[in-house]
C-alpha positions as CSV (number, residue, x, y, z in Angstrom):
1,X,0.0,0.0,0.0
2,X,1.4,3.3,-0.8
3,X,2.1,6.2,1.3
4,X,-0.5,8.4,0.4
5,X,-3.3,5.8,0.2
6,X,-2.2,4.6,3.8
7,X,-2.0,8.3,5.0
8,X,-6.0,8.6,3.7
9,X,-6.8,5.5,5.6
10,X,-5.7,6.8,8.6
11,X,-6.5,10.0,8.9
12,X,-10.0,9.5,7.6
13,X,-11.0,9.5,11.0
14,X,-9.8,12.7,12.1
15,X,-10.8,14.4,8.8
16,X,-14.3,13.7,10.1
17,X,-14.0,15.0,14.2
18,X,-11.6,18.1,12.4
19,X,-15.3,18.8,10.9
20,X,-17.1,18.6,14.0
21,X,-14.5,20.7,15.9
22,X,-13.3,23.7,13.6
23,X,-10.2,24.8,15.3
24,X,-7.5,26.6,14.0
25,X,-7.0,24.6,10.9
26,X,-8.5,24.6,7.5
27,X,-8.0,20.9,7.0
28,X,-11.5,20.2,7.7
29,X,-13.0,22.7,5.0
30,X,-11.0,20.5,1.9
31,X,-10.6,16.9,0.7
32,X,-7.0,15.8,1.8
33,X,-6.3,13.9,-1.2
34,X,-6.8,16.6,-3.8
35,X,-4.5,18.6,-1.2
36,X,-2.2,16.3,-1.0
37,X,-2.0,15.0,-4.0
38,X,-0.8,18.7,-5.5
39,X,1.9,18.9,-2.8
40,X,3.3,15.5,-4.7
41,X,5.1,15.1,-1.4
42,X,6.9,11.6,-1.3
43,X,8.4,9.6,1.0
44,X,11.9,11.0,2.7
45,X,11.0,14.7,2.2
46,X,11.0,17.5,4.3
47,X,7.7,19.5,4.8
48,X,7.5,22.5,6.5
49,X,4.3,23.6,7.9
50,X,4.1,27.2,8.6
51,X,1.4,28.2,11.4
52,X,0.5,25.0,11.5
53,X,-2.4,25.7,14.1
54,X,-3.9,22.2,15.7
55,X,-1.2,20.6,13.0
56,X,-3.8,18.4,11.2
57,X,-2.0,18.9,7.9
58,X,2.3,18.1,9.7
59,X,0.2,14.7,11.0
60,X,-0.8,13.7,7.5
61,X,1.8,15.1,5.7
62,X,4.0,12.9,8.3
63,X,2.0,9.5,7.2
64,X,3.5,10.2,3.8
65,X,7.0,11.1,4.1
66,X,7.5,8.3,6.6
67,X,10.5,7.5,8.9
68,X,13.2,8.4,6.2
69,X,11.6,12.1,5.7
70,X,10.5,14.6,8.5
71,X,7.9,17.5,9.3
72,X,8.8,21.2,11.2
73,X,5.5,22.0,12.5
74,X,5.7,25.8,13.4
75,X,3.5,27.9,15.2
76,X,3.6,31.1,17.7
77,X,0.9,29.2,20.1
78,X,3.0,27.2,22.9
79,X,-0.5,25.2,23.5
80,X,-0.8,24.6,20.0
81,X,2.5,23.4,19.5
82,X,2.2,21.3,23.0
83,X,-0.6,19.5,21.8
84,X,0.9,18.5,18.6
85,X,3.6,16.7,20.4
86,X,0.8,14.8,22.6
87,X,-0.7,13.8,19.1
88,X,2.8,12.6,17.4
89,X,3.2,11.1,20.3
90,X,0.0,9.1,20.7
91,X,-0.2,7.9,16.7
92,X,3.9,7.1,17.1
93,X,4.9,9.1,15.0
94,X,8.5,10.2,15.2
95,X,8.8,12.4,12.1
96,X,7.7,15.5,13.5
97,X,9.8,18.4,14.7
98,X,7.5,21.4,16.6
99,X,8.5,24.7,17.6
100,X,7.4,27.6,18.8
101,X,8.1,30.3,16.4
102,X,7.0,33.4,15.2
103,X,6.1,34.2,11.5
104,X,8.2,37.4,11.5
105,X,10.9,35.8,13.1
106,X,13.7,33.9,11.2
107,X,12.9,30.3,10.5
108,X,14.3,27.7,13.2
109,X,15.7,25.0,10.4
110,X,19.0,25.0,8.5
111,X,19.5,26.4,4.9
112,X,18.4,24.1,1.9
113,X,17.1,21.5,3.6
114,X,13.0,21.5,2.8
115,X,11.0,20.3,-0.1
116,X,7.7,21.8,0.7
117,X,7.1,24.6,2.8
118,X,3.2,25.1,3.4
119,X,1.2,27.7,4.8
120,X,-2.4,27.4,5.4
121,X,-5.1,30.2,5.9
122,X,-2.4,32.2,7.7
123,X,-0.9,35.1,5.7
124,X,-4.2,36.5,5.4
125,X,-3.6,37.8,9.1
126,X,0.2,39.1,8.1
127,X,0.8,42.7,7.0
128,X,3.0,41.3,4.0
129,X,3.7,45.3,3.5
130,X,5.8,44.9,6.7
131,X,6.8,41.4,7.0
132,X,6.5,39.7,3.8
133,X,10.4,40.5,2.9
134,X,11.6,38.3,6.3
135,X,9.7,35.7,5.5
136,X,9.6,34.8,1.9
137,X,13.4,35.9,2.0
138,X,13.3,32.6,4.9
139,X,11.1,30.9,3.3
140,X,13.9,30.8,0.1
141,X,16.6,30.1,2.7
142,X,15.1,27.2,3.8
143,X,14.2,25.7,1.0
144,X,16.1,23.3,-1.5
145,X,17.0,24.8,-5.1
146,X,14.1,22.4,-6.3
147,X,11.9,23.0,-3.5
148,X,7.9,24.3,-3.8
149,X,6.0,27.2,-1.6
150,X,2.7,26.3,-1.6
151,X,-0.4,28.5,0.2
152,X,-3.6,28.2,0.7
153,X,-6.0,31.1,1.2
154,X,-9.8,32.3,1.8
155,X,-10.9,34.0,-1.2
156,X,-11.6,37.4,-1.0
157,X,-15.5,36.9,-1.2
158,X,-17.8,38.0,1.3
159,X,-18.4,34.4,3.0
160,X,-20.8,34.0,6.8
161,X,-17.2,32.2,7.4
162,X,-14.0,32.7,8.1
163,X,-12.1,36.4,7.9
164,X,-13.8,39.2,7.3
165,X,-13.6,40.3,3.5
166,X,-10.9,43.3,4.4
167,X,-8.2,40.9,5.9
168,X,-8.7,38.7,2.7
169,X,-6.2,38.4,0.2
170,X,-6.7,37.5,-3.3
171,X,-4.9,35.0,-5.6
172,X,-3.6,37.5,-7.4
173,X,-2.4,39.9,-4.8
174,X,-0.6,37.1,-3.0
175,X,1.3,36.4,-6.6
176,X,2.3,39.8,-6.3
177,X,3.4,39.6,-3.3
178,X,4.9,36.7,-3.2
179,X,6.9,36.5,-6.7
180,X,8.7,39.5,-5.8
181,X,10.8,37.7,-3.3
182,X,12.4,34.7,-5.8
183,X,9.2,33.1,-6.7
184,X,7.5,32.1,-9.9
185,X,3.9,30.7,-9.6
186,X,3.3,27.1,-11.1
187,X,-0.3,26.8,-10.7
188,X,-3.9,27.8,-8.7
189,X,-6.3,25.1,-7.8
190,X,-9.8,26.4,-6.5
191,X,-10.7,24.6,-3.1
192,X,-14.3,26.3,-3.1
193,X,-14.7,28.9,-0.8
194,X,-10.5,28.7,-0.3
195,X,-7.6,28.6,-3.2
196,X,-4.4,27.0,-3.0
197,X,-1.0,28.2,-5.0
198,X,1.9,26.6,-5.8
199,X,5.4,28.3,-6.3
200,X,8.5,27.5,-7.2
201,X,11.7,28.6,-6.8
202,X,12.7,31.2,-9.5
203,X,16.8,30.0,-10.2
């Protein structure tokens, strides 16, 4: 059985009480396969999960890299981060690095070292204007020449969920945004009422 198809057995489970609780995590609002299956992550690779919140998305991701590959599950919550660690430690899973660390702070893990680095319904609570530079300028740091920035983000539609339509960024302002800083989009994939983009890293 493959990675990916084990990773969906397991976790369908908690894709289903993620629904029921609605935490800080949009991992309940999507199908993890069609997210997954764009992050193409394999096993041995190193994902890095920025703002990972109740780190529903470092646990699958996890499933799928395997013992050979690991996860840095980042956030500025200490509870957040603390529960994560109860969670690795209750599935067994060994893969999964957390820290406590702050999105305007510089990234706690080595240059060159990560083939996904993932960010989840967070930057839409960032003033890019102001901290943008730092952290896509980390973000590059971090990760391997061949190495993919992927985001996911509420549209900017006026929705009875989720932020409220000023804080909401669009896919196109996050291109701009974001491409200024060494990055060259590869694709969008509409999520419904969230989109996801993929980046890579302009050489």
């Amino acid at each position: 059985m493959s990675n990916n198809r084990l990773c969906k057995t397991q976790c369908e489970s908690d894709h289903v009480n993620n629904k029921q609780k609605r935490g800080p995590s949009s991992f309940w609002m999507h199908d993890p396969e069609l997210v997954f299956g764009e992050l193409k992550l394999k096993e041995g690779d190193s994902f890095l999960d920025i703002g990972c919140g109740t780190g529903d998305y470092s646990v699958y991701a996890s499933k799928i890299v395997g013992d050979s590959g690991v996860v840095y599950a980042l956030d500025i919550q200490k509870e957040l981060i603390n529960n994560i660690r109860k969670k690795a430690d209750v599935k067994g899973l060994k893969n999964i690095k957390t820290m406590v660390s702050d999105i305007a702070a510089p990234i706690p893990v080595e240059d060159n070292v990560i083939d996904v680095c993932f960010i989840s319904t967070v930057l839409h609570a960032v003033d890019l204007d102001e901290h943008g530079k730092r952290l896509f300028s980390e973000i590059r740091r971090v990760l391997k020449p061949e190495g993919r920035l992927v985001i996911i983000e509420c549209k900017k539609e006026d929705l009875s969920r989720g932020p409220p339509l000023h804080m909401r960024i669009s896919a196109e302002e996050l291109e701009d945004h974001v491409t200024q800083y060494g990055f060259k989009k590869i694709n969008l994939i509409d999520l419904g009422s969230n989109y996801m983009v993929k980046f890579d890293v302009k050489n």
